[in-house]
DRENTIFI-673132 format. One record per residue: x, y, z of N, C-alpha, C in turn; residue number from 1; residue in three letters; chain. Coordinates in Angstrom, 3 decimals, always signed. Layout:
<drenkes>
+----------+----------+----------+----------+----------+----------+----------+----------+----------+-----+-----+---+
|      npx |      npy |      npz |     capx |     capy |     capz |      cpx |      cpy |      cpz |   k |   r | c |
+----------+----------+----------+----------+----------+----------+----------+----------+----------+-----+-----+---+
|        X |        Y |        Z |        X |        Y |        Z |        X |        Y |        Z | NUM | ALA | A |
...
+----------+----------+----------+----------+----------+----------+----------+----------+----------+-----+-----+---+
</drenkes>
This chain:
<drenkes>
+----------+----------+----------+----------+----------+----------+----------+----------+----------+-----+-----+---+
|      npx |      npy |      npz |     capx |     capy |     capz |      cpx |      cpy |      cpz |   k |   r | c |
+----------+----------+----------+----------+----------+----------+----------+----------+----------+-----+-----+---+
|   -2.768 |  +15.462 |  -45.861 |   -3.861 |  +14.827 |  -45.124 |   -4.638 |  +15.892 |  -44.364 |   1 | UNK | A |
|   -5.991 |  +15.802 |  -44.400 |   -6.970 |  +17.069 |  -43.506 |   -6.621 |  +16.438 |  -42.559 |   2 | UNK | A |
|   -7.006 |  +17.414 |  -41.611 |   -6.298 |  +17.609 |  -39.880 |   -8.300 |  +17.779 |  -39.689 |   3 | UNK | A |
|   -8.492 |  +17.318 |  -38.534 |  -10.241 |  +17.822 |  -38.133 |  -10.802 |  +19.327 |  -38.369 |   4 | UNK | A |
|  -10.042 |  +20.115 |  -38.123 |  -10.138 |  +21.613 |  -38.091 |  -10.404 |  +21.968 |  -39.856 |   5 | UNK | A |
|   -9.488 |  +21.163 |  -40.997 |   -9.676 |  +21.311 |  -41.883 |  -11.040 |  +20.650 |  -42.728 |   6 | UNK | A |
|  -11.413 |  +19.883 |  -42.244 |  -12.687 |  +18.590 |  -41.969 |  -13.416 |  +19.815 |  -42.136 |   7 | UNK | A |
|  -12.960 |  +20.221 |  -40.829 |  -14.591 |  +20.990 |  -40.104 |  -15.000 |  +22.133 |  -41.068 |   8 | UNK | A |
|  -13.763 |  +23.182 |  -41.750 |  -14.223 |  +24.045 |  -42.225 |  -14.719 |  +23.674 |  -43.580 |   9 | UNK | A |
|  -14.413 |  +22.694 |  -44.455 |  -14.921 |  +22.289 |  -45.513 |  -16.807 |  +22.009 |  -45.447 |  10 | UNK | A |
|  -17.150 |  +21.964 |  -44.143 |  -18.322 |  +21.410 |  -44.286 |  -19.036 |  +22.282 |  -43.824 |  11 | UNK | A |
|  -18.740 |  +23.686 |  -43.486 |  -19.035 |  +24.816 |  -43.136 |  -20.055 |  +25.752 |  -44.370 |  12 | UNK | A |
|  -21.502 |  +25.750 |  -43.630 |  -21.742 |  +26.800 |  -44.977 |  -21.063 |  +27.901 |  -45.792 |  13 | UNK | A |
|  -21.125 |  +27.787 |  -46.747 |  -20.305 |  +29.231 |  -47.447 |  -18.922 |  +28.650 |  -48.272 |  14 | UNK | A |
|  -19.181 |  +27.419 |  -48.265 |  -17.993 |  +26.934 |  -48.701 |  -18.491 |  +26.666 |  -50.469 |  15 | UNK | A |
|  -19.660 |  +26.895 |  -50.514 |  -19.574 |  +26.394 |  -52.257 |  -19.326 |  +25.020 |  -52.911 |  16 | UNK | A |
|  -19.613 |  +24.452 |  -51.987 |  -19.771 |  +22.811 |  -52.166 |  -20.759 |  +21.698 |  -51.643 |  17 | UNK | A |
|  -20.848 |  +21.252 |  -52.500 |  -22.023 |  +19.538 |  -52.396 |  -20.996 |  +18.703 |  -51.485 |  18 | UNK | A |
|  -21.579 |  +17.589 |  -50.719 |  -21.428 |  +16.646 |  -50.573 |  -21.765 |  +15.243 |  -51.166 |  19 | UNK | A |
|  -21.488 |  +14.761 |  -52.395 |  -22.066 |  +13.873 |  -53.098 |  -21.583 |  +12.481 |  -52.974 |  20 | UNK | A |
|  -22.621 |  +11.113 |  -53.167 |  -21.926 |  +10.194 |  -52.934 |  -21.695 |   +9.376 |  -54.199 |  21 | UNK | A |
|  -20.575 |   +8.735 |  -55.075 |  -20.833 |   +8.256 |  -56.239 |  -21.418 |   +6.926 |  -56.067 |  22 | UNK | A |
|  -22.529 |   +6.691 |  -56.953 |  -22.807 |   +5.094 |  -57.312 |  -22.990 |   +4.689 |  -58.232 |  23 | UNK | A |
|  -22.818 |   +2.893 |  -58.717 |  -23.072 |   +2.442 |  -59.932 |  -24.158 |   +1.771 |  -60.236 |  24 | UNK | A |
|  -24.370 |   +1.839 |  -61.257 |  -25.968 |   +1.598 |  -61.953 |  -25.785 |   +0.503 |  -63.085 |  25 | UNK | A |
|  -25.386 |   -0.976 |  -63.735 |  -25.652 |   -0.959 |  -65.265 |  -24.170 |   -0.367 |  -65.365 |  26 | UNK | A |
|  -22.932 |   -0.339 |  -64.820 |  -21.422 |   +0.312 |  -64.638 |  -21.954 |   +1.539 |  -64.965 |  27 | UNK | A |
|  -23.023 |   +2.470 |  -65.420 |  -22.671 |   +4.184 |  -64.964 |  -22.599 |   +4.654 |  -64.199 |  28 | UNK | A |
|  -22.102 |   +5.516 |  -63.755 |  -21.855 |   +6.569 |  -62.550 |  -23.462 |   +7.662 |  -62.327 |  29 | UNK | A |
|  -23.279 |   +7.398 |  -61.225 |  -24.574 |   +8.343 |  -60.374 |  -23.694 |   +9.134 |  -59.332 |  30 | UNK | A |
|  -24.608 |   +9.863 |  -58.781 |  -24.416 |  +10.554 |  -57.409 |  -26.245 |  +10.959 |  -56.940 |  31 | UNK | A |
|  -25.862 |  +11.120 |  -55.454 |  -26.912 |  +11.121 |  -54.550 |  -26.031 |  +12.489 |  -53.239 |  32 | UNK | A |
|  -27.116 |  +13.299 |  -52.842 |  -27.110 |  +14.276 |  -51.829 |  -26.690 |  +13.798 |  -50.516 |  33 | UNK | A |
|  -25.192 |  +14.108 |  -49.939 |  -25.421 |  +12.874 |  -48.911 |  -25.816 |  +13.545 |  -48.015 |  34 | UNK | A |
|  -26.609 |  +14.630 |  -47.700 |  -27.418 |  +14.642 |  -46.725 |  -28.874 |  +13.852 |  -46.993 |  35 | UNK | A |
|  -29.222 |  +13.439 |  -47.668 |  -30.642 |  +12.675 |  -48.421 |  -30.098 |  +10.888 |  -47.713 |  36 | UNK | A |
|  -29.309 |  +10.637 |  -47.420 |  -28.736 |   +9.029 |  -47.248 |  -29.158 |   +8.996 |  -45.733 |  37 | UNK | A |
|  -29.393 |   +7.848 |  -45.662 |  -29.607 |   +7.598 |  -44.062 |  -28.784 |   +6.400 |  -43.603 |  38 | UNK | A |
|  -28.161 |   +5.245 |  -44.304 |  -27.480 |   +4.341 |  -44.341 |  -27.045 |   +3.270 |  -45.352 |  39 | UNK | A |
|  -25.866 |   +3.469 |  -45.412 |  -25.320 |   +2.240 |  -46.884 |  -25.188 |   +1.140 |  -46.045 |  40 | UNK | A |
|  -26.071 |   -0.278 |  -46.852 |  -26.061 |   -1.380 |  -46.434 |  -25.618 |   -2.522 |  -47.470 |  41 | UNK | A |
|  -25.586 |   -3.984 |  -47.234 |  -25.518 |   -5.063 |  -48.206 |  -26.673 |   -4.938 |  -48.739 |  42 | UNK | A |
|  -27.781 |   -5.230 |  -50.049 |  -28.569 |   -5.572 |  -49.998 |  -29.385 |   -6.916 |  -49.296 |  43 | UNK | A |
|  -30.603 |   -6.356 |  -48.862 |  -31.386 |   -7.969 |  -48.311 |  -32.049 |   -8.437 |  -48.986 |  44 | UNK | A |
|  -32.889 |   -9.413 |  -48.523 |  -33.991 |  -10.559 |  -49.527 |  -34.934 |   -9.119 |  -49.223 |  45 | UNK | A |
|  -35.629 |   -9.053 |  -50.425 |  -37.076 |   -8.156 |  -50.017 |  -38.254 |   -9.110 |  -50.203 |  46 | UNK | A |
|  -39.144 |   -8.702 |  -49.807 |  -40.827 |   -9.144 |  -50.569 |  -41.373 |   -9.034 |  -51.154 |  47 | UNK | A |
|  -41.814 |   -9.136 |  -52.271 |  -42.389 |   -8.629 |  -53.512 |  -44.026 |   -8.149 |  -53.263 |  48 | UNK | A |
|  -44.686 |   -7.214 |  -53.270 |  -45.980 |   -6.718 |  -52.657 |  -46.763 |   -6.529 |  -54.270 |  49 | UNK | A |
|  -47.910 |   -7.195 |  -53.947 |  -48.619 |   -7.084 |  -55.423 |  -49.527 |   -6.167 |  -55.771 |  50 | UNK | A |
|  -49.251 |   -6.167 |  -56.761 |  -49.640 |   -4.834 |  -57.581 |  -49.405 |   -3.568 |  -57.538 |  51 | UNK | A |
|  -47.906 |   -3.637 |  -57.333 |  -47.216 |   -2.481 |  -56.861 |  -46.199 |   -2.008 |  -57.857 |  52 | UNK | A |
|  -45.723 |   -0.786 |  -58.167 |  -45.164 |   -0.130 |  -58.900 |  -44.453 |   -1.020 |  -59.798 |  53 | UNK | A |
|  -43.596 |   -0.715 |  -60.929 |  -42.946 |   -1.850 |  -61.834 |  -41.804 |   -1.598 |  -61.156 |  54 | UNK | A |
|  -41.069 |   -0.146 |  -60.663 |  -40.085 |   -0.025 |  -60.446 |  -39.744 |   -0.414 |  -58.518 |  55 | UNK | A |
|  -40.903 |   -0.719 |  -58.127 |  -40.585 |   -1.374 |  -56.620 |  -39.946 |   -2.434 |  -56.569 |  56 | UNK | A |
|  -39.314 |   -2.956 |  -55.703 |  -38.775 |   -4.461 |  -56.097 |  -39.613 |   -4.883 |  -54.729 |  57 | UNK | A |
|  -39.888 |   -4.214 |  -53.721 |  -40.649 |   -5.240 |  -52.272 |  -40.594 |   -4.410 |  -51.491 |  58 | UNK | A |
|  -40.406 |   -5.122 |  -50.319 |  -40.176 |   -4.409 |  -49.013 |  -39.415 |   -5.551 |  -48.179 |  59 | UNK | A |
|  -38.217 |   -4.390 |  -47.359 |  -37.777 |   -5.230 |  -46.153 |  -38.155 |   -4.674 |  -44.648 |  60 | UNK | A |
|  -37.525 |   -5.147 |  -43.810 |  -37.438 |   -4.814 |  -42.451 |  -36.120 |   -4.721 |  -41.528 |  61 | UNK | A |
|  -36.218 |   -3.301 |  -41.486 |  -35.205 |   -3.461 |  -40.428 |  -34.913 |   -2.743 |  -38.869 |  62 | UNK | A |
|  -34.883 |   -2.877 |  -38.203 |  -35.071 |   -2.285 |  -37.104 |  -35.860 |   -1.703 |  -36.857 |  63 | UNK | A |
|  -37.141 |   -3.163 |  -37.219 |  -38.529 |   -2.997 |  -37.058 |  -39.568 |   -2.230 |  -37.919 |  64 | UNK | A |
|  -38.551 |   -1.306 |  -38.822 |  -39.330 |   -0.465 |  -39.681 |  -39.154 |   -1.429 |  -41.056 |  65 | UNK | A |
|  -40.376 |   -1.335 |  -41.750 |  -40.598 |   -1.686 |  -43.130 |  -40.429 |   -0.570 |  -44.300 |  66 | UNK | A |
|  -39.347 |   -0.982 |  -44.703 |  -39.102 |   -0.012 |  -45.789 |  -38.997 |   -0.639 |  -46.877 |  67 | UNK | A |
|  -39.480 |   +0.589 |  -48.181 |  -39.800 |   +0.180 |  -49.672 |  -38.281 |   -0.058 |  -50.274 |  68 | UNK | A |
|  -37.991 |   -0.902 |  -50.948 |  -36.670 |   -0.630 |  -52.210 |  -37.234 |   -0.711 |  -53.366 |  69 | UNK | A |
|  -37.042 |   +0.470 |  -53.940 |  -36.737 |   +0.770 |  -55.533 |  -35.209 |   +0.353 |  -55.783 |  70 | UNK | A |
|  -36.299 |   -0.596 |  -57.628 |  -34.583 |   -0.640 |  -58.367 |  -34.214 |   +0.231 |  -59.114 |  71 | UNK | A |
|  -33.446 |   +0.572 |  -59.182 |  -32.554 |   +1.913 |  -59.939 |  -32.289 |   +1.486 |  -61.038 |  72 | UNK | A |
|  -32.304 |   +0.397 |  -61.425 |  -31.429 |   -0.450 |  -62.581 |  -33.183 |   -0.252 |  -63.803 |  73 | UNK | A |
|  -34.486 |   -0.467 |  -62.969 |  -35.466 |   -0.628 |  -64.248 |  -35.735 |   +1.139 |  -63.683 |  74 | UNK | A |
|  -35.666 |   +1.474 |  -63.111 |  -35.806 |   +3.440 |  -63.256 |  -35.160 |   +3.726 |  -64.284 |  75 | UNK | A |
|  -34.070 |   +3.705 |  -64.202 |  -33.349 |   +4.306 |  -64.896 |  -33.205 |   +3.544 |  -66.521 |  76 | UNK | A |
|  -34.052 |   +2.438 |  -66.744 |  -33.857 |   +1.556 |  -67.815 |  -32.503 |   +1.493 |  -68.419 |  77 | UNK | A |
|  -32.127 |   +0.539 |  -67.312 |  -30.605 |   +0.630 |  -67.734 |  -30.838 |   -1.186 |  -67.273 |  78 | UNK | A |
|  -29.350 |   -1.343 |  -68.307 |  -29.435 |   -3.604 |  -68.157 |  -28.492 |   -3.240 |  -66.946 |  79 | UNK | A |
|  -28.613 |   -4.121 |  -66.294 |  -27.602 |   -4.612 |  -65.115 |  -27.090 |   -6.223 |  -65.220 |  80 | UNK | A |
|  -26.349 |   -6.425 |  -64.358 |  -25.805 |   -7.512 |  -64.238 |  -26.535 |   -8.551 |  -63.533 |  81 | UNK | A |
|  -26.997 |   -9.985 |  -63.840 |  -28.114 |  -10.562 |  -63.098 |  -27.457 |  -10.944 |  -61.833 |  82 | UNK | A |
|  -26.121 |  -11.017 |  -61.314 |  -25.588 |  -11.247 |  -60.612 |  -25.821 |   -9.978 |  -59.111 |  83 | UNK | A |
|  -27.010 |  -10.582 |  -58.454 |  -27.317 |   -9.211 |  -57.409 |  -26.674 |   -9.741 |  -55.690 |  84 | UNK | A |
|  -26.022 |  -10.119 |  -55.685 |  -24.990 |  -11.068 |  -54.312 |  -24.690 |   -9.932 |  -53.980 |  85 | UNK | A |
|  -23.644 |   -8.963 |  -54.728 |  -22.974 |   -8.020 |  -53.697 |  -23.801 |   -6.655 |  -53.959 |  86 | UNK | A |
|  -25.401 |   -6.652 |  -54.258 |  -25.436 |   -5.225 |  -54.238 |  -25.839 |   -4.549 |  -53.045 |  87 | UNK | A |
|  -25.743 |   -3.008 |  -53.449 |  -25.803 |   -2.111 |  -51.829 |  -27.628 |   -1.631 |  -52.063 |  88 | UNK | A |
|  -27.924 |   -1.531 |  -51.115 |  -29.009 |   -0.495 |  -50.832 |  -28.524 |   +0.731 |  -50.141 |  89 | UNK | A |
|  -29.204 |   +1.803 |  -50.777 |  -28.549 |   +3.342 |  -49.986 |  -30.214 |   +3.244 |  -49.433 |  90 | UNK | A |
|  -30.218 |   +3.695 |  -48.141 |  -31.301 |   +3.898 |  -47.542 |  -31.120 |   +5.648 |  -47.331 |  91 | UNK | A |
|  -32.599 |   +5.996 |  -47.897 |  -32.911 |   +7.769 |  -47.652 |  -33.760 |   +8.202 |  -46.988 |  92 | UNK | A |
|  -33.585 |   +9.045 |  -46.678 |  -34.365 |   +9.906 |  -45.656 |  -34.757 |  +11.758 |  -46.316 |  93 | UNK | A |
|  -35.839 |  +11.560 |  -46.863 |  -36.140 |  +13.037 |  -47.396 |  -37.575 |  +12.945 |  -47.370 |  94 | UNK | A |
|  -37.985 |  +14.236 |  -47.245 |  -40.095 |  +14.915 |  -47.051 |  -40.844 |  +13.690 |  -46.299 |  95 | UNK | A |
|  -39.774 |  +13.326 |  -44.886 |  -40.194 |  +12.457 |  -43.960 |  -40.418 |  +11.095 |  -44.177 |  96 | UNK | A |
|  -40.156 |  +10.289 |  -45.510 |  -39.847 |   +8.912 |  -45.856 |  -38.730 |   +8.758 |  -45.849 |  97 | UNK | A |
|  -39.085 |   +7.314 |  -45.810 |  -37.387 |   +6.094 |  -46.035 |  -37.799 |   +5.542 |  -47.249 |  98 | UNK | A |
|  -36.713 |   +5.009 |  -48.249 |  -36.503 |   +4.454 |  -48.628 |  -35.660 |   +3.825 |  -49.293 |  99 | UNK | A |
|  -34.921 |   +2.793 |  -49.540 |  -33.730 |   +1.708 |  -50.056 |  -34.006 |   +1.858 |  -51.645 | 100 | UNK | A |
|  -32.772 |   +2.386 |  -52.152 |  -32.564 |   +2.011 |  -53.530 |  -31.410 |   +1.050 |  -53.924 | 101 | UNK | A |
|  -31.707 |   +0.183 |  -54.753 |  -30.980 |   -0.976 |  -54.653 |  -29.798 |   -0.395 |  -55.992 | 102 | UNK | A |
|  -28.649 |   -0.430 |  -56.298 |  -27.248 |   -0.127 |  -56.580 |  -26.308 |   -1.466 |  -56.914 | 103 | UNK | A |
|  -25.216 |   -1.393 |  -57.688 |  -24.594 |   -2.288 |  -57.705 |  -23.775 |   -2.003 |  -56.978 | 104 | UNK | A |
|  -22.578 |   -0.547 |  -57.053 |  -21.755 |   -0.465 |  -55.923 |  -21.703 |   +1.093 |  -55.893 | 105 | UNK | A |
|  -20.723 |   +1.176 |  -54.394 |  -20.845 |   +2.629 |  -54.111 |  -18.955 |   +2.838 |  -54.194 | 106 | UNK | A |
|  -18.918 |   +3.742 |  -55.003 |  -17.737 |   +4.084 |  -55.169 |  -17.000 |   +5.382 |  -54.180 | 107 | UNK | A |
|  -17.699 |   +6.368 |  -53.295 |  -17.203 |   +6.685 |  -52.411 |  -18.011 |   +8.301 |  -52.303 | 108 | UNK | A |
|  -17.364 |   +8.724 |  -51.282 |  -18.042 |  +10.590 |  -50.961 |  -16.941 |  +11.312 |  -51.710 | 109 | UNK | A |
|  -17.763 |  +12.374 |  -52.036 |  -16.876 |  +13.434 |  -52.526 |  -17.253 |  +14.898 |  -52.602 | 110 | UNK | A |
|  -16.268 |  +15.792 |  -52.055 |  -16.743 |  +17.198 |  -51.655 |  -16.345 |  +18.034 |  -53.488 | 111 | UNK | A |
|  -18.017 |  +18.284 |  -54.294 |  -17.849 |  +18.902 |  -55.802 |  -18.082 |  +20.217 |  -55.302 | 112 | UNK | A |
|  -17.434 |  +21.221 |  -55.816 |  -17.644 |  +22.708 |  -55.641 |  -19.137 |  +22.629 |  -56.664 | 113 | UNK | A |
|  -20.030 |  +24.025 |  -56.356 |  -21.000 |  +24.051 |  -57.293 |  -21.188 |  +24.522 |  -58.524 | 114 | UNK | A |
|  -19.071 |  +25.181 |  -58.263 |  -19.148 |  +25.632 |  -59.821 |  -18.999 |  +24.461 |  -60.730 | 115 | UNK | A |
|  -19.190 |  +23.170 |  -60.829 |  -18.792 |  +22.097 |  -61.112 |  -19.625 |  +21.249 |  -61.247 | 116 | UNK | A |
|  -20.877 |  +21.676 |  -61.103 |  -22.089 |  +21.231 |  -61.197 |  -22.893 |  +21.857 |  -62.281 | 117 | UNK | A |
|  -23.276 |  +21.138 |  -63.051 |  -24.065 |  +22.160 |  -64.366 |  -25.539 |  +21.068 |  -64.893 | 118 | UNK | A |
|  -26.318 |  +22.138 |  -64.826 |  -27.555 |  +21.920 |  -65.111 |  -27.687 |  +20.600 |  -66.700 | 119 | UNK | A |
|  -28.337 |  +19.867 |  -66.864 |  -28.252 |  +18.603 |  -68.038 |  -28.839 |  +18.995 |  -69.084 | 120 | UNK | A |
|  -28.453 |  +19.304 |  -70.168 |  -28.741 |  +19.363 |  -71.511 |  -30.527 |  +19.219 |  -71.839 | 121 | UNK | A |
|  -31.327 |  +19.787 |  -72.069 |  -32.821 |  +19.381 |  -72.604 |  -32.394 |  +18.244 |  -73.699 | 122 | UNK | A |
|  -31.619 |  +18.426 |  -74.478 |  -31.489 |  +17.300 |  -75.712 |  -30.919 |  +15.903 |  -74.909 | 123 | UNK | A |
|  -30.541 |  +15.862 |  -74.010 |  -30.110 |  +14.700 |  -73.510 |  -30.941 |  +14.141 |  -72.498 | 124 | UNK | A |
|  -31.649 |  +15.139 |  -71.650 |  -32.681 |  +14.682 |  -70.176 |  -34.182 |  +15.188 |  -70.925 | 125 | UNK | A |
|  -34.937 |  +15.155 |  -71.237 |  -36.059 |  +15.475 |  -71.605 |  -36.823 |  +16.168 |  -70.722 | 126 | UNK | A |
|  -36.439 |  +17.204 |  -70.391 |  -37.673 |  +17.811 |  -69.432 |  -38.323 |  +16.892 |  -68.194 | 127 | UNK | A |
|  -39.576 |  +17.424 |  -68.186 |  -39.860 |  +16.909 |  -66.704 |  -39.829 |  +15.373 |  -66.665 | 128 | UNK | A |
|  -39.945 |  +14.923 |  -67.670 |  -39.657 |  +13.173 |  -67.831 |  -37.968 |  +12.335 |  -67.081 | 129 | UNK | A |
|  -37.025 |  +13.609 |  -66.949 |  -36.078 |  +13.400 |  -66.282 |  -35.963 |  +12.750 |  -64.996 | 130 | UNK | A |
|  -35.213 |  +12.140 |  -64.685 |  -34.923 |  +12.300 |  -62.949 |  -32.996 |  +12.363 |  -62.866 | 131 | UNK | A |
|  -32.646 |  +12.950 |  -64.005 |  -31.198 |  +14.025 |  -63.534 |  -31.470 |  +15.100 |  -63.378 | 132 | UNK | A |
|  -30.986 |  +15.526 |  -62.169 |  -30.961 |  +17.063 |  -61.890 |  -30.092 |  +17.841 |  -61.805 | 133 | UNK | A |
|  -28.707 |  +17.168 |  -62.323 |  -27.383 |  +17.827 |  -62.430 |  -26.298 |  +17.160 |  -63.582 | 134 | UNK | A |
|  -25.100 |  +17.432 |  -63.259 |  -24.476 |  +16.426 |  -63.591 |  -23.177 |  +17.236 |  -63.660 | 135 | UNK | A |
|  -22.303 |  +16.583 |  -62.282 |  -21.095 |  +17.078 |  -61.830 |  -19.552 |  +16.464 |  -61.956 | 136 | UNK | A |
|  -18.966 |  +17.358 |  -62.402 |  -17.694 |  +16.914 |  -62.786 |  -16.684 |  +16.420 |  -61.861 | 137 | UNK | A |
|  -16.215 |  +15.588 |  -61.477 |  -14.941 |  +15.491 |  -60.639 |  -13.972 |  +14.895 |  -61.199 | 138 | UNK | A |
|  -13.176 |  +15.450 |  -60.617 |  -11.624 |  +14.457 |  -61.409 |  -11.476 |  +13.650 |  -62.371 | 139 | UNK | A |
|  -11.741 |  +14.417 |  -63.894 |  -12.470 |  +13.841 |  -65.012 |  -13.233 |  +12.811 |  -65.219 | 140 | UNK | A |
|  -14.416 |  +12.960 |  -63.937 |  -15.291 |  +12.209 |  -63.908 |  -16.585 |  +12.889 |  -64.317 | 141 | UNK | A |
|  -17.911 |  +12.450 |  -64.667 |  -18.855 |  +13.175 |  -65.120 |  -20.047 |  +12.282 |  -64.495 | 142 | UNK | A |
|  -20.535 |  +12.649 |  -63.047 |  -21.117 |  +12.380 |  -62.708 |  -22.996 |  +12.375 |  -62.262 | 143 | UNK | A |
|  -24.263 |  +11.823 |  -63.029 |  -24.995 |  +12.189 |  -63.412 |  -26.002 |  +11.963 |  -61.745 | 144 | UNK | A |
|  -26.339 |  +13.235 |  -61.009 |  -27.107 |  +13.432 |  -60.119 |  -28.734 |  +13.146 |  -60.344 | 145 | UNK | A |
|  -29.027 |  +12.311 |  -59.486 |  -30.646 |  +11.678 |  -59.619 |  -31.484 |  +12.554 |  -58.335 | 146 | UNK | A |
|  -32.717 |  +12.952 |  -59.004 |  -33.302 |  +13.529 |  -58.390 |  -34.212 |  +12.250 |  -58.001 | 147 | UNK | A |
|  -33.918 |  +12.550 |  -56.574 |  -34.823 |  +11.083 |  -55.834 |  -36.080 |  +11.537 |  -55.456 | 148 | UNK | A |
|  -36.590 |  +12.556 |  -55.436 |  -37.765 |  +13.175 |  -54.786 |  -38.722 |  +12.857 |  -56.103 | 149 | UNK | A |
|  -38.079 |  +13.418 |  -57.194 |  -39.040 |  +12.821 |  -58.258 |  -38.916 |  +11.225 |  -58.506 | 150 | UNK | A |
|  -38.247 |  +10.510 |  -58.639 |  -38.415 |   +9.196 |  -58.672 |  -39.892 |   +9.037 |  -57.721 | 151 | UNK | A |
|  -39.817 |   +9.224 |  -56.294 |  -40.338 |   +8.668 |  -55.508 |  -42.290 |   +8.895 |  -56.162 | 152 | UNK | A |
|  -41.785 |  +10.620 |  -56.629 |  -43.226 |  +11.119 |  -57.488 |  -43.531 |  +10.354 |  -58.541 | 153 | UNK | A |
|  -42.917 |   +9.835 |  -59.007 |  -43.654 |   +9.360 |  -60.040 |  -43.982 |   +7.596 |  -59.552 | 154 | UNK | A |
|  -43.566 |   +7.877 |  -59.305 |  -43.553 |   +5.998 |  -58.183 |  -45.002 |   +6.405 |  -57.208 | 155 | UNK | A |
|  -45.609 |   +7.098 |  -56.511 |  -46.416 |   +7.258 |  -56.027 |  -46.590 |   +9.081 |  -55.578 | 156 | UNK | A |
|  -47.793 |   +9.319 |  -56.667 |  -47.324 |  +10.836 |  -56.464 |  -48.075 |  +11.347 |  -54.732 | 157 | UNK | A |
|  -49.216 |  +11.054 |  -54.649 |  -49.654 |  +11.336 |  -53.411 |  -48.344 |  +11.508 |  -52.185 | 158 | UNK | A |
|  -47.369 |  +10.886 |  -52.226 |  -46.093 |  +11.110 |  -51.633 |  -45.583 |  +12.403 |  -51.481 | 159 | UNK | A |
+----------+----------+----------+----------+----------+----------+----------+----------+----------+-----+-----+---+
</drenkes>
């Protein structure tokens, strides 16, 4: 079991490691930067705002702020389950926006060294049409990293 001291030095620059969080999509595995997260929630009712992106699903409110959710499920054109009761929103915080991406579940944090991280195949991610920007191994897991900064670009590039 880490002791705090051992906590502490793991998260210490120079250590050669991500902090990543896994999530599910359509049952595949993702990961997200968890310094990029600002809060894992239940999902809420959103609002649907017209004539707005295909991949927006609305907007909610919460502690007064109105924030956008993107679905991850038509980004990523992946089927999901119509059953959306228990999904999460990861709320982010990066180049001074928020925003909620809606998830089916979050399977947990995990500290990947970066030797363990390897750049995604051109034959499999297509160039700039991508939004993987990694795709890291853990505990014979193969976990495919989403670049959220481009999502958000292509969702509204002026952003």
């Amino acid at each position: 079991m880490d002791t705090p001291n051992q906590t502490k030095i793991l998260l210490e620059s120079g250590t050669n490691e991500l902090e990543i969080m896994e999530f599910t999509v359509g049952g595949e595995l993702f990961g997200i930067n968890i310094a990029k997260i600002r809060e894992i929630m239940r999902a809420q009712e959103t609002k649907r705002m017209p004539n707005s992106h295909n991949f927006v699903e609305g907007i909610f409110k919460q502690r007064g702020e109105v924030i956008t959710v993107i679905d991850l499920a038509k980004c990523l054109n992946i089927e999901r389950s119509e059953n959306k009761s228990h999904d999460i929103f990861i709320l982010t915080h990066f180049n001074k926006l928020n925003f909620a991406f809606r998830v089916e579940s979050v399977v947990g944090i995990d500290r990947v060294s970066w030797e363990d991280i390897k750049k995604p195949d051109k034959v499999i991610y297509s160039g700039e049409d991508s939004v993987a920007t990694a795709i890291a191994e853990y505990k014979d897991r193969l976990i495919t990293i989403l670049d959220f900064e481009k999502i958000i670009a292509d969702i509204s590039p002026e952003t």
